[in-house]
C-alpha positions as CSV (number, residue, x, y, z in Angstrom):
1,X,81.2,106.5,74.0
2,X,78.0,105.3,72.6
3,X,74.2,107.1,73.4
4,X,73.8,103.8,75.8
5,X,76.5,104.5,78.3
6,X,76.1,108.4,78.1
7,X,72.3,107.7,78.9
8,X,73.6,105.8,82.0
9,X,75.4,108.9,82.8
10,X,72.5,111.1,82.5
11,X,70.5,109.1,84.5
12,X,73.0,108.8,87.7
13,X,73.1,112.9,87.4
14,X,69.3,112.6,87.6
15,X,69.5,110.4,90.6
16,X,72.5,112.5,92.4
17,X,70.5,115.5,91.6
18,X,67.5,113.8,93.5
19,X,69.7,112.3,96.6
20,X,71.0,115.7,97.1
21,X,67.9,117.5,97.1
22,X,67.1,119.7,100.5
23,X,64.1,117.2,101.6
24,X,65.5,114.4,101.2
25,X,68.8,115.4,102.8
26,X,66.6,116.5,105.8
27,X,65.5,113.4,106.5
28,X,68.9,112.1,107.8
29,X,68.9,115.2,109.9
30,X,69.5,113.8,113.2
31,X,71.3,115.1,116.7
32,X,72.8,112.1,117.1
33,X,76.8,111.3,115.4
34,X,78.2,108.3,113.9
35,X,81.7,107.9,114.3
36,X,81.8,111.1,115.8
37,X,80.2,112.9,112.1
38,X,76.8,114.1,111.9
39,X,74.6,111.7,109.8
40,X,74.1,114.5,107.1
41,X,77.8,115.0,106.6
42,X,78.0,111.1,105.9
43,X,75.2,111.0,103.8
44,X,76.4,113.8,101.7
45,X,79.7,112.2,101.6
46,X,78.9,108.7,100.7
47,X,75.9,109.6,98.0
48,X,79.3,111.9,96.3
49,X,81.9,109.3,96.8
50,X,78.9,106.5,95.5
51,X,78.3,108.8,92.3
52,X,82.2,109.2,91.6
53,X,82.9,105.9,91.7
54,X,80.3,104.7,89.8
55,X,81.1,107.2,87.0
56,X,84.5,106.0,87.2
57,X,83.6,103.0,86.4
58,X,81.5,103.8,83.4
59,X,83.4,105.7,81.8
60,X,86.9,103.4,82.1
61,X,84.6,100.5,81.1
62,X,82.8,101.9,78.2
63,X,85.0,104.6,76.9
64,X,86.0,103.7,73.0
């Protein structure tokens, strides 16, 4: 794998790191459910699922 693509990797580590951090997770704190899930759950959920594909499709696209 060259530096370019493993710099991309570090940077969405960076960004996960960031988009799981307490005050921004607090933000979509809410009472209220979507789909019967609070908002937090989904957040969580999607930001993981978001980061896993994207790594996914770095590494099956640049891996040498």
């Amino acid at each position: 794998m060259k530096k370019r693509h493993e710099q991309k990797l570090i940077i969405l580590s960076m960004l996960m790191i960031l988009a799981l951090n307490i005050p921004l997770i607090l933000l979509f704190d809410s009472s209220k459910p979507l789909f019967g899930f609070p908002i937090t759950y989904i957040y969580i959920f999607s930001a993981c699922l978001f980061s896993i594909g994207t790594t996914y499709l770095i590494v099956k696209k640049y891996y040498e």
